[in-house]
matplotlib code that plots the C-alpha trace (Angstrom):
import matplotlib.pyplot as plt

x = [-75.6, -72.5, -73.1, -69.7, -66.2, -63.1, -59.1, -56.8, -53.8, -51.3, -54.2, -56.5, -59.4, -59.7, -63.1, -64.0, -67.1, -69.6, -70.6, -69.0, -67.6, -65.8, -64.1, -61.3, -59.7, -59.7, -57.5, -55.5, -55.0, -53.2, -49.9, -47.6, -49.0, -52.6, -56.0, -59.4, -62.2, -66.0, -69.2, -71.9, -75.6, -77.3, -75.7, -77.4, -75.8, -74.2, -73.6, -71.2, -69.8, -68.6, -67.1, -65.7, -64.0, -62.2, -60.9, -59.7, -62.1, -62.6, -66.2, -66.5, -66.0, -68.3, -70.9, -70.8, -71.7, -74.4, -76.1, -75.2, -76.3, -73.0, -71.7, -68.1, -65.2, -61.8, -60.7, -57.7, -57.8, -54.5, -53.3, -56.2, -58.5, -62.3, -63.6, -67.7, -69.1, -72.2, -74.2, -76.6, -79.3, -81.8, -85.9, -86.4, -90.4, -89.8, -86.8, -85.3, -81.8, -81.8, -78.9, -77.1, -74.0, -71.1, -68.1, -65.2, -63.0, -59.4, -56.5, -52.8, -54.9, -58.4, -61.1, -64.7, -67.8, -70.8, -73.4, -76.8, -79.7, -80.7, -77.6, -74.6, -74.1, -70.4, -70.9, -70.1, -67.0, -65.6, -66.4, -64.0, -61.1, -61.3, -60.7, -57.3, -55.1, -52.0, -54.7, -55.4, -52.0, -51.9, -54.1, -56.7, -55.6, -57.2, -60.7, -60.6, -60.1, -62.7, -65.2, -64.6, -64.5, -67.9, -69.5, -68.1, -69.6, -72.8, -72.6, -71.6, -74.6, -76.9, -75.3, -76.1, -79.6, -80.2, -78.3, -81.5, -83.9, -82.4, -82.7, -86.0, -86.8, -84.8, -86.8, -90.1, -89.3, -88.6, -91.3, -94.1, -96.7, -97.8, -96.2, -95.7, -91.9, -91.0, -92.2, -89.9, -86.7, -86.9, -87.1, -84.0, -82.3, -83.2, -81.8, -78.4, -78.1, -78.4, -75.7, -73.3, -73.6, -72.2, -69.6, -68.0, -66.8, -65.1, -62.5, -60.2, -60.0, -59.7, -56.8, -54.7, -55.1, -54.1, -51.0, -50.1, -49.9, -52.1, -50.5, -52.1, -52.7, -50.3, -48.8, -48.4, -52.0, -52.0, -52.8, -56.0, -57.1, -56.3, -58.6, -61.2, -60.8, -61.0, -64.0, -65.5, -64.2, -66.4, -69.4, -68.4, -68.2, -71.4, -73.4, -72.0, -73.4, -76.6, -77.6, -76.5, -78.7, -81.6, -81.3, -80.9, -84.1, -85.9, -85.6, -86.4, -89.6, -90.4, -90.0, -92.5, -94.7, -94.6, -95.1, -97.9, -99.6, -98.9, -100.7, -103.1, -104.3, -104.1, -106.5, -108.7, -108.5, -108.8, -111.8, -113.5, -112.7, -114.4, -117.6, -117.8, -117.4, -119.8, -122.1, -121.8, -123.0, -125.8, -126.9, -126.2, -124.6]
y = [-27.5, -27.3, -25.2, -25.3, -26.9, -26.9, -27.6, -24.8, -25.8, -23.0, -20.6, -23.0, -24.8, -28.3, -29.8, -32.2, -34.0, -31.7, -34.5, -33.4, -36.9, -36.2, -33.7, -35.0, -37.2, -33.8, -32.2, -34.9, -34.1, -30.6, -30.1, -27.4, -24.8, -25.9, -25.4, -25.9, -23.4, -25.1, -22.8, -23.6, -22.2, -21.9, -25.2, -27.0, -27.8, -31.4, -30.6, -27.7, -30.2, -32.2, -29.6, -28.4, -32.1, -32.1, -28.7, -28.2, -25.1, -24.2, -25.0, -21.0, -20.1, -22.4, -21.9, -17.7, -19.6, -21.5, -18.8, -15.9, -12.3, -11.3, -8.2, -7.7, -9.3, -10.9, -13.3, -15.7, -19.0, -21.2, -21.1, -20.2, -16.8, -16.2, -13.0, -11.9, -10.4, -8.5, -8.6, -5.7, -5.7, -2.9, -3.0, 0.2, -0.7, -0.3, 1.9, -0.8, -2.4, -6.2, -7.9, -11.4, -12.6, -14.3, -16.1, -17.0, -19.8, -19.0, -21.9, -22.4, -25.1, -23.7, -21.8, -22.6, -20.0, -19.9, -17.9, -16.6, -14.8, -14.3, -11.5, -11.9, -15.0, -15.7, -17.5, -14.8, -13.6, -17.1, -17.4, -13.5, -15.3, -18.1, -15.8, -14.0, -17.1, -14.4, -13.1, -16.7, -17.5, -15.9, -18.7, -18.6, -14.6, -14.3, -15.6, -13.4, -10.8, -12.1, -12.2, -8.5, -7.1, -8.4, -7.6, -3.8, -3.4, -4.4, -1.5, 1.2, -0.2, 0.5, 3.6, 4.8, 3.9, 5.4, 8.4, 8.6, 8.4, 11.1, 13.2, 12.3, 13.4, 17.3, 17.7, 16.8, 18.7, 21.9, 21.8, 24.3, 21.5, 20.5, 17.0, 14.5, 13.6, 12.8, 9.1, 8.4, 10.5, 8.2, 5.5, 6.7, 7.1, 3.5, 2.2, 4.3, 3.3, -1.0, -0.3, 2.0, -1.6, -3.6, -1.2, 0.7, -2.8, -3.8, -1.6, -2.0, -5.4, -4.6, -2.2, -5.0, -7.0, -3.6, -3.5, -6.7, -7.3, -10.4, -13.9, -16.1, -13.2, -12.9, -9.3, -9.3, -9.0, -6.0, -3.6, -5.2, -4.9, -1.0, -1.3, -2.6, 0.1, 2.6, 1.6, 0.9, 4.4, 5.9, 4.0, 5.6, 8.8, 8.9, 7.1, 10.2, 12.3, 11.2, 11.2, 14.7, 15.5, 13.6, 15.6, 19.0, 18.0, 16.9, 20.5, 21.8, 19.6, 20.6, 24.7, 24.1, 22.3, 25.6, 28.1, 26.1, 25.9, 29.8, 30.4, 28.1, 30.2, 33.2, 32.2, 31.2, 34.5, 35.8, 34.2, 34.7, 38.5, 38.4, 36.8, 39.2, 42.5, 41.1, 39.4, 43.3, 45.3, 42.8, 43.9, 40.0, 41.6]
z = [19.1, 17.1, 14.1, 12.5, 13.3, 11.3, 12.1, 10.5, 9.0, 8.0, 7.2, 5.1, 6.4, 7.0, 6.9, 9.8, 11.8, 13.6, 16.1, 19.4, 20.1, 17.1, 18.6, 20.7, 17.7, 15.6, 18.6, 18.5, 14.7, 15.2, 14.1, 15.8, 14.2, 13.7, 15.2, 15.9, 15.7, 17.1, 17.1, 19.4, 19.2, 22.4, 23.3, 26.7, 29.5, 28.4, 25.3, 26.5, 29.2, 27.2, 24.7, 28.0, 29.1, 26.0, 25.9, 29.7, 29.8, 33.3, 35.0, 36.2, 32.5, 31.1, 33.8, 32.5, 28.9, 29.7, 31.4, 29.3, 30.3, 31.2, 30.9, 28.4, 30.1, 29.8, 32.2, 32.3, 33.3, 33.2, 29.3, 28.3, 27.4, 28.4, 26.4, 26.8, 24.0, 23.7, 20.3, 19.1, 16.4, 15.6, 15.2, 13.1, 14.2, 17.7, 18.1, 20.2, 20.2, 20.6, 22.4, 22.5, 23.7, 22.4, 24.7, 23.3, 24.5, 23.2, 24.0, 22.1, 19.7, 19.9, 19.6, 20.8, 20.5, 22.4, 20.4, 22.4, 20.8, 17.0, 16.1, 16.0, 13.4, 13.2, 9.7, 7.7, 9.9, 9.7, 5.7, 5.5, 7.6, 5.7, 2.7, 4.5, 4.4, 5.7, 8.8, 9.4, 10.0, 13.1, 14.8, 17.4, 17.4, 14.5, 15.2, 18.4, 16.0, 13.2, 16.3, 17.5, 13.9, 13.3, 16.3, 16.4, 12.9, 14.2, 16.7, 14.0, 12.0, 15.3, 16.4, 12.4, 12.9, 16.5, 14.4, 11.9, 14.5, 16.8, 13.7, 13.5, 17.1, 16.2, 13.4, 15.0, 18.3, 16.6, 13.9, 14.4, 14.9, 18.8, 18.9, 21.5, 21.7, 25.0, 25.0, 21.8, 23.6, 26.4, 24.4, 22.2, 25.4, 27.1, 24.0, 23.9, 27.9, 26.5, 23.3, 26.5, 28.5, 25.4, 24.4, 26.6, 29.1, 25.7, 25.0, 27.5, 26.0, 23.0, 23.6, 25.6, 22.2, 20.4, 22.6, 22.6, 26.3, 26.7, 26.9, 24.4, 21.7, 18.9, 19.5, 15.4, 15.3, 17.3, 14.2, 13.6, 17.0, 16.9, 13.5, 15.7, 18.5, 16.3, 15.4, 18.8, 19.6, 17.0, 18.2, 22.0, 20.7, 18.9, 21.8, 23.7, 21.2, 20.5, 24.1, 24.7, 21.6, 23.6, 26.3, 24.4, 22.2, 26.0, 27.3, 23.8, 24.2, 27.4, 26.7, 23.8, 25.9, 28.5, 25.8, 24.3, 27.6, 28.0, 24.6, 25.5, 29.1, 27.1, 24.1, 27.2, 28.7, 26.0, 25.3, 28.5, 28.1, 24.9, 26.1, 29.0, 27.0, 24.3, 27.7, 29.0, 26.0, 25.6, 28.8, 30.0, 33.3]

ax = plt.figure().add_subplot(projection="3d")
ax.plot(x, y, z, "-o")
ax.set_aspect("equal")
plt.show()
């Protein structure tokens, strides 16, 4: 279903119809300089045909958005841009990261997005453009960038919580209580392995925006994309981090586990001497 649509005109929204038969007479309403931004929600089969018959988006493309699960990508096809995006939330409950997807359509005149899964609402990224009239200017660019902004946020907001959690697992697997950590660390590290799949594919995309190199993306916009990949680099390096961390705490974990066990046979020997000597001067033996 379409959950938003709007033509841009010189940086400033223009309200139009959500009905996608609507959508062919707003194209025909662009000016030189304007165009159109549509946002899907897990839109069926037909309904993304005939979004697709309007737009010239090519069936290969559109097939990847119906079915979703793809992995980040950026694929040409004639004038126009494909881009894959993966979306991350985090269940503090269940120390597990979430994931949806969101493919982005990019022509000269427009931009439509194909949301998947709970995350990733792209209400609040299109309501902040909407407030830069001077970002907005730069057309469809923009909303690529909008897009990647809001979805690399949502990583450093996972990567911070992971952060708290791996802390969690340090403190717990040096404390001088017997605890059970190794279920959680693999957890932790299942999790680290599903935000690696979302983020590392997407920055080689997100540098060919940074450098400009990519026909169809305005190579003004270039210093927000680098904005962007310095964030996504952050994210990468603390992924890195907080795995090693995993695996440092894992051994940790396991060398208490062998020392415990080593106290534990020798209080049993222990013991068993003891109720020999005591068995022997009681004439037991």
């Amino acid at each position: 279903m379409i959950v938003d649509n709007a033509l841009y005109r010189k940086g400033v929204r223009v309200p139009v119809d959500c009905e996608i038969s609507d959508l062919a007479a707003v194209r025909q309403r662009c000016g030189p300089d304007d165009f159109v931004w549509v946002g899907l929600h897990e839109p069926e089969q037909g309904e993304l045909d005939a979004v697709a018959e309007i737009f010239g988006l090519h069936p290969l493309a559109v097939e990847d958005a119906v079915k979703a699960h793809q992995r980040p990508k950026l694929e040409r096809y004639d004038d126009s841009l494909f881009l894959i995006l993966k979306t991350l939330w985090y269940v503090d409950e269940e120390d597990a990261v979430e994931t949806g997807e969101i493919n982005l359509f990019v022509g000269p005149d427009f931009v439509v997005s194909v949301r998947h899964g709970k995350g990733g609402s792209l209400h609040q990224a299109r309501k902040a453009l909407e407030d830069r009239e001077q970002v907005l200017a730069h057309g469809p660019s923009a909303v690529v960038y909008a897009v990647c902004d809001e979805v690399v946020d949502a990583y450093e907001q996972v990567a911070e919580s992971l952060q708290e959690d791996v802390d969690e697992v340090e403190i717990s697997v040096f404390s001088d209580l017997r605890t059970n950590d190794s279920a959680r660390i693999y957890v932790l590290k299942r999790e680290l392995a599903e935000v690696r799949r979302a983020v590392f594919p997407l920055r080689e995309p997100i540098n060919r925006f940074a450098t400009g190199v990519v026909r169809g993306i305005d190579p003004e916009a270039g210093p927000y994309f680098r904005d962007v990949g310095d964030h996504l680099a952050r994210v990468s390096e603390t992924v890195d981090n907080l795995d090693s961390l995993l695996s440092t705490a894992f051994d940790a974990h396991l060398a208490q586990i062998s020392i415990q066990q080593n106290d534990d046979m020798l209080l049993m020997a222990l013991a068993s001497l003891t109720v020999w000597i005591l068995s022997k001067r009681a004439g037991w033996l």
